[in-house]
DRENLO-675150 format. One line per field, with one value per residue: residue number from 1; residue in one letter; x negated, y, z of N, C-alpha, C, CB in turn. Coordinates in nm, 4 decimals, decimal comma. Each point is the difference from the previous one (the first is absolute). Glycine has a CB too. Example, Ala and Ser with C-alpha at 12.3 -4.5 7.8 and 13.67 -1.06 7.14 Angstrom:
k = [1:2]
r = [a:s]
n.X = [-1,3190:-0,1542]
n.Y = [-0,5690:0,2223]
n.Z = [0,7800:-0,1966]
ca.X = [0,0890:-0,0820]
ca.Y = [0,1190:0,1190]
ca.Z = [0,0000:0,0060]
c.X = [-0,0900:0,0770]
c.Y = [0,1200:0,1090]
c.Z = [0,0000:0,0730]
cb.X = [0,1892:-0,1184]
cb.Y = [-0,1173:-0,0628]
cb.Z = [0,1246:-0,2145]
//
This chain:
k = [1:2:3:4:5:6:7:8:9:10:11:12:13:14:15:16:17:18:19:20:21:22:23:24:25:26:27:28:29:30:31:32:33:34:35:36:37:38:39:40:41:42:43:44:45:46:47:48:49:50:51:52:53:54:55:56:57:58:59:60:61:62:63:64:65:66:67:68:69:70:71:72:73:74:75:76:77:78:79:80:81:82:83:84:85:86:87:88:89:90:91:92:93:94:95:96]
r = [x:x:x:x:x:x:x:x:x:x:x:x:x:x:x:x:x:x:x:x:x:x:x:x:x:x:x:x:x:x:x:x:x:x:x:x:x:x:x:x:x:x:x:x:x:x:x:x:x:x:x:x:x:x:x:x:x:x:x:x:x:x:x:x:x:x:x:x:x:x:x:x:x:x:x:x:x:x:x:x:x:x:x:x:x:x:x:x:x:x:x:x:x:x:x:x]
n.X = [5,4216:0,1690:0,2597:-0,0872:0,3212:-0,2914:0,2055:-0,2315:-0,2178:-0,1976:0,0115:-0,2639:-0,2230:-0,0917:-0,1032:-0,1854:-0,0880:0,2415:0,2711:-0,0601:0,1941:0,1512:0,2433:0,0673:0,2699:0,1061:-0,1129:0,3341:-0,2116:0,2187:0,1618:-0,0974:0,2379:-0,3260:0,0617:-0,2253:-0,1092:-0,1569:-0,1073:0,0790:-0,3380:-0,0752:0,0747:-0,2780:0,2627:-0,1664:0,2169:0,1212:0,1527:0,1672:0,1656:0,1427:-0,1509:0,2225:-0,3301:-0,0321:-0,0096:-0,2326:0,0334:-0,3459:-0,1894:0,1338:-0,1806:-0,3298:0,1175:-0,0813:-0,3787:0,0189:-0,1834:-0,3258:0,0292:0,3780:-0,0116:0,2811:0,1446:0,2038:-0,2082:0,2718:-0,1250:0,2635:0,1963:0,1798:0,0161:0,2271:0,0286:0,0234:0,0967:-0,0202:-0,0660:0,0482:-0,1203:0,0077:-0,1112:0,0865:-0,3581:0,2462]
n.Y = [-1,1647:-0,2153:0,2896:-0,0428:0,1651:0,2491:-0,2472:0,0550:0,1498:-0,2647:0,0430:-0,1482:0,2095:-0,2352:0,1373:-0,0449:0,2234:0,0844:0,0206:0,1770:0,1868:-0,1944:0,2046:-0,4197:0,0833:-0,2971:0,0160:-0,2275:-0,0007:0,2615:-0,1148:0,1963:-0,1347:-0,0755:-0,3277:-0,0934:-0,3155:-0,1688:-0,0830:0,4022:0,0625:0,0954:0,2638:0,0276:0,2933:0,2252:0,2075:-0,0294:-0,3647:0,0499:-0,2798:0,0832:-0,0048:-0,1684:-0,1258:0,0019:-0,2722:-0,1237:-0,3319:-0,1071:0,1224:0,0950:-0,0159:0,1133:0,3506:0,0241:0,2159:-0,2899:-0,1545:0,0907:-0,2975:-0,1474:-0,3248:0,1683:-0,2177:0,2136:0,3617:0,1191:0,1411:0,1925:0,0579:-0,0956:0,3455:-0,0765:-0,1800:0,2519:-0,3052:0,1399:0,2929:-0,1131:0,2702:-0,3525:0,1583:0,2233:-0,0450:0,0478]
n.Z = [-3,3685:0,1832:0,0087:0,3821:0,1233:0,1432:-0,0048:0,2033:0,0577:-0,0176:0,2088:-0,0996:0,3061:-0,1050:-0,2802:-0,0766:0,2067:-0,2595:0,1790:0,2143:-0,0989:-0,1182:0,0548:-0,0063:-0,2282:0,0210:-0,3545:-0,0062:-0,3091:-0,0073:-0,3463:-0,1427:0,3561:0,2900:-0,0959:0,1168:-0,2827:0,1533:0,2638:0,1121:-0,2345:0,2501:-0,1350:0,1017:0,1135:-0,2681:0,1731:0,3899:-0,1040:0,2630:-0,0258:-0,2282:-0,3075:-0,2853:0,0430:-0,1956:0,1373:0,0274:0,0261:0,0070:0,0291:0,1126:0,3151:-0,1174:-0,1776:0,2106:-0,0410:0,1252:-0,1346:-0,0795:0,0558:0,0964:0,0273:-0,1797:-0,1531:0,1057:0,0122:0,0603:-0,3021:0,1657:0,2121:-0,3278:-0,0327:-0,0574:-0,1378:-0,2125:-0,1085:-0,2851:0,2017:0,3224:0,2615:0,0069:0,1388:0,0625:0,1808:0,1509]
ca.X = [0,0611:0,1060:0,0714:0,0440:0,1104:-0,0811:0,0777:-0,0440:-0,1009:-0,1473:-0,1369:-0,0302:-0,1093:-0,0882:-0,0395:-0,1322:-0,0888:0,0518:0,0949:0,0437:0,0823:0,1248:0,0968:0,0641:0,1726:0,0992:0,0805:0,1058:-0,0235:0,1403:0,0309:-0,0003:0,1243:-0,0357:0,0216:-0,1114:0,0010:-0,1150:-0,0258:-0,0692:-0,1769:-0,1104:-0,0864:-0,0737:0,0361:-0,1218:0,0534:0,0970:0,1368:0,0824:0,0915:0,0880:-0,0642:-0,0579:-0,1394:-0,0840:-0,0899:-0,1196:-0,0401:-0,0920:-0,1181:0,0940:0,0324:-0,1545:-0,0111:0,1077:-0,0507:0,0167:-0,0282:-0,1191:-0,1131:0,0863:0,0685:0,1236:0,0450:0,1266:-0,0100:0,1091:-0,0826:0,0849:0,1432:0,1167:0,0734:0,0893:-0,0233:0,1096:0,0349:0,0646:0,0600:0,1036:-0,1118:0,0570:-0,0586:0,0250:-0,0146:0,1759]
ca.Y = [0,0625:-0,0814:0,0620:-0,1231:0,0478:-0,0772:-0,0510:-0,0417:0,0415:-0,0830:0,0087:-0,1104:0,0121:-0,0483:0,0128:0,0024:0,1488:0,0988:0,0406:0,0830:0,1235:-0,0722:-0,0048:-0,0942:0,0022:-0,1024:0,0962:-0,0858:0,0455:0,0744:0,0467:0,2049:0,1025:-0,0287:-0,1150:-0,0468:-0,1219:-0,0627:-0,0410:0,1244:-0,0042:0,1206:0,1243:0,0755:0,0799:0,1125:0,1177:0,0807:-0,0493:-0,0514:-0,0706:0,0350:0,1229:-0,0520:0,0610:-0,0664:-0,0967:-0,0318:-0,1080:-0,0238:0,1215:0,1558:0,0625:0,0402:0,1650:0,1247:0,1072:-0,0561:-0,1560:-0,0691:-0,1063:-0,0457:-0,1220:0,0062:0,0017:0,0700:0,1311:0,1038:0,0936:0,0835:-0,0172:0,0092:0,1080:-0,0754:-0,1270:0,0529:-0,1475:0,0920:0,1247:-0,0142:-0,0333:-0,1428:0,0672:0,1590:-0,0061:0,0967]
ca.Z = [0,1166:0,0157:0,0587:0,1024:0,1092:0,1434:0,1326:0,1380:0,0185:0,0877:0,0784:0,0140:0,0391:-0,0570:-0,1424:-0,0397:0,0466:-0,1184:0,0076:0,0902:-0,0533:-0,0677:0,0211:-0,0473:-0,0247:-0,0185:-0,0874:-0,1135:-0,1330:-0,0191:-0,0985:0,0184:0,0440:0,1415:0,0616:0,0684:-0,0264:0,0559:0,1596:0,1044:-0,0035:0,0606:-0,0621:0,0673:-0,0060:-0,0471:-0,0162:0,1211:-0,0408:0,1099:-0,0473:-0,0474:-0,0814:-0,1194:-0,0756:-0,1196:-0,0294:-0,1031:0,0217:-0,0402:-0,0008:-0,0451:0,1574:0,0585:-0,0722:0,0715:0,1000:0,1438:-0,0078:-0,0713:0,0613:0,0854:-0,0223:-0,0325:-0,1147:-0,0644:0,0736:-0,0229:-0,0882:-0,0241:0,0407:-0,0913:-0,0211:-0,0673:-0,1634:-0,1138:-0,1095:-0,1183:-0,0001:0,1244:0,0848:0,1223:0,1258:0,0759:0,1361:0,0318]
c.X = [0,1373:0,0798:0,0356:0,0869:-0,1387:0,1168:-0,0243:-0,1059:-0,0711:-0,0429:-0,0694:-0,1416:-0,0808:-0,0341:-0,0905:-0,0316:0,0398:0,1404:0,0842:0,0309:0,0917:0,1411:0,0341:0,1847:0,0521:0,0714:0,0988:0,0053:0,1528:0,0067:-0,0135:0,1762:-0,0224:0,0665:-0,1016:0,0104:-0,1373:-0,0809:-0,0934:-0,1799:-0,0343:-0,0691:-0,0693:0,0862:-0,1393:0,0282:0,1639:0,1153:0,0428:0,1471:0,1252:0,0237:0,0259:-0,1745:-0,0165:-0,0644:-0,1298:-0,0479:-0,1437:-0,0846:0,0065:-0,0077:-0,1353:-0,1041:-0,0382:-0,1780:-0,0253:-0,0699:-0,1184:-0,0620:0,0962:0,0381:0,1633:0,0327:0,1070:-0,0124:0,1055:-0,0908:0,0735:0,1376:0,1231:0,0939:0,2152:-0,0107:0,1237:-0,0018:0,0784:0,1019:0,1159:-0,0698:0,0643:-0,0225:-0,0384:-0,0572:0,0849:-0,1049]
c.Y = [-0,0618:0,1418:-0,0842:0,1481:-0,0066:-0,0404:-0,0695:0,0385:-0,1366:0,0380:-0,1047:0,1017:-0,0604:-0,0029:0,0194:0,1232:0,0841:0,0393:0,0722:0,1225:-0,0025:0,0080:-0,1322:0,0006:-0,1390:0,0770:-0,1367:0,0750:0,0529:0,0465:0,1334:0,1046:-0,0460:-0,1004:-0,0853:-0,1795:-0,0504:0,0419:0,1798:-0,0623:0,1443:0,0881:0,0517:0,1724:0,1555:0,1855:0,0641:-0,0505:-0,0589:-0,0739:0,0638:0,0593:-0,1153:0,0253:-0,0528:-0,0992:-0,0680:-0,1047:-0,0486:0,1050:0,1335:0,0769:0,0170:0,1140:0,0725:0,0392:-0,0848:-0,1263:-0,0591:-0,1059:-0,0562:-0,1558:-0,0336:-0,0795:0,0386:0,1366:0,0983:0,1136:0,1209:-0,0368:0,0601:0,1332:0,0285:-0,0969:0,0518:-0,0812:0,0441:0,1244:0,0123:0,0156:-0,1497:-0,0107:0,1410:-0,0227:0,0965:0,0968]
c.Z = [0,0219:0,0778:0,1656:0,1151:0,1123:0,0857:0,1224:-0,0205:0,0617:0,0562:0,0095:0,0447:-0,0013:-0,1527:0,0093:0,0306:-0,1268:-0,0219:0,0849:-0,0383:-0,0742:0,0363:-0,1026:-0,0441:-0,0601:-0,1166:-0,0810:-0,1651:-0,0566:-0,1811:-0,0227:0,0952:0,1615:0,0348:-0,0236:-0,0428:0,0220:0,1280:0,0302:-0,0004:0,0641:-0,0637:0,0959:-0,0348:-0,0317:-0,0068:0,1162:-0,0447:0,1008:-0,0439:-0,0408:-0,1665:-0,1153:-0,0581:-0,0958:0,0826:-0,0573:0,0515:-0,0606:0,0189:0,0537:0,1529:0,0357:-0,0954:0,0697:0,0699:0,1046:-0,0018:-0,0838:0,0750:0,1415:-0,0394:0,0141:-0,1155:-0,0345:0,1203:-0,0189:-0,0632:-0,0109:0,0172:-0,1256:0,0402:-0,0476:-0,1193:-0,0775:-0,1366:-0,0874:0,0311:0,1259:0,1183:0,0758:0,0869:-0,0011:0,1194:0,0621:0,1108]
cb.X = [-0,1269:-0,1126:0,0744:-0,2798:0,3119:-0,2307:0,0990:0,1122:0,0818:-0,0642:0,0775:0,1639:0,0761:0,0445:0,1338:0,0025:-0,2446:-0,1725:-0,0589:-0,1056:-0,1487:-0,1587:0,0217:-0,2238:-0,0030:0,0243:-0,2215:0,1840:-0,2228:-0,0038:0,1088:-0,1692:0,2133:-0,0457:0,2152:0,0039:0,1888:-0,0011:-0,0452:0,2754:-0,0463:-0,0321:0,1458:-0,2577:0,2258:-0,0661:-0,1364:-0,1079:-0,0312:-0,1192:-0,1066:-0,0041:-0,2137:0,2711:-0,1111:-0,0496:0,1696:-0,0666:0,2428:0,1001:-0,0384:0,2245:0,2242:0,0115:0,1501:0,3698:0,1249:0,2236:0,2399:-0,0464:-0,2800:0,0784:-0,2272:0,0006:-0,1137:0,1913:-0,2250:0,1790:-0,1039:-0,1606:-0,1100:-0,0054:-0,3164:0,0816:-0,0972:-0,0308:0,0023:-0,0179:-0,0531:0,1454:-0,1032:0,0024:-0,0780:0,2229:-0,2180:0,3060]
cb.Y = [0,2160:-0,3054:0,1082:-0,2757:-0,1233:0,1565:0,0039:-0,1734:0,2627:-0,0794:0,1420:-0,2232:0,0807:-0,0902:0,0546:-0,1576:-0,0999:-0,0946:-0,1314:-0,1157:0,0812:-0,1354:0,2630:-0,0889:0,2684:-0,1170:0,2528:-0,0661:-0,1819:0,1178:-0,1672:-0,0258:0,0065:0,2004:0,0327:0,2263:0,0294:-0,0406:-0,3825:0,0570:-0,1579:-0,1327:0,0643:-0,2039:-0,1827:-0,2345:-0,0835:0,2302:-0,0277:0,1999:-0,1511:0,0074:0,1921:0,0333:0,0454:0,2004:0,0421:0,2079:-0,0187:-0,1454:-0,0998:-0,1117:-0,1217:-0,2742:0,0026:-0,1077:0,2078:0,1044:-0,0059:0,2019:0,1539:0,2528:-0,0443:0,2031:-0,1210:-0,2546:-0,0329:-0,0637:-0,1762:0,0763:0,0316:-0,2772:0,0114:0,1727:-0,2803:0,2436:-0,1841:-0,2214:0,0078:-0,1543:0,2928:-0,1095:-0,2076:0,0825:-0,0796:-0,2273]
cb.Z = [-0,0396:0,0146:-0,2697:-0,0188:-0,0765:0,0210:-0,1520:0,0743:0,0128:-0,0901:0,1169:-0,1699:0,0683:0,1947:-0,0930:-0,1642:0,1438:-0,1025:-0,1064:0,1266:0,0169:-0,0290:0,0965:0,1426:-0,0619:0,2563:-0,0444:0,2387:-0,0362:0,3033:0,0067:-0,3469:-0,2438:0,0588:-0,0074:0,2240:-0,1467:-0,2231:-0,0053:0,2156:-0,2504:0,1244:-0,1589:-0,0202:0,1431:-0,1666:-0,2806:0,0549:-0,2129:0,1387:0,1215:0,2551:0,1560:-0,0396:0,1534:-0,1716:0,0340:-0,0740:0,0267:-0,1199:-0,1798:-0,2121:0,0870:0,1020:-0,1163:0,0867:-0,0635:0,0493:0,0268:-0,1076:-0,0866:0,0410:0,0683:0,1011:-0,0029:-0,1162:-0,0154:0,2116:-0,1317:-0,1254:0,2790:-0,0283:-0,0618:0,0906:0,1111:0,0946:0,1488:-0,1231:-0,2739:-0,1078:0,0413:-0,0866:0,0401:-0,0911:-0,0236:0,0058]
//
């Protein structure tokens, strides 16, 4: 599982027929205190995450688990929106 930033959204009306209902996002892979590194990609959206949010993550296989996405032609899905984080006992994120 990865931690990421959404930071944008997709549309694309042309796709494969299984990915219709898919909500598409922009997500940047992020630290636990929320800074954001390395190039912007494409998640499938499974659980109502909007910009701005920290989530979980899941890549490979892993993204064709979910309820939403079985037998789909994903490979990085959102699984859960971040609450918070708490690192030896210190919190670093806080959703406000």
């Amino acid at each position: 599982m990865q931690i990421a930033r959404i930071i944008g959204s997709a549309v694309s009306t042309a796709k494969d027929p299984k990915l219709t209902g898919l909500k598409l996002l922009v997500a940047q892979r992020a630290t636990p205190d929320n800074q954001v590194y390395g190039e912007p990609f494409l998640v499938a959206d499974t659980v109502g995450a909007g910009e701005g949010e920290l989530v979980i993550l899941v890549e490979g296989s892993s993204a064709r688990e979910t309820l939403k996405t079985t037998s789909t032609p994903v490979d990085a899905v959102i699984i859960g929106i971040l609450d918070s984080i708490e690192v030896d006992g210190k919190i670093v994120f806080r959703k406000s």
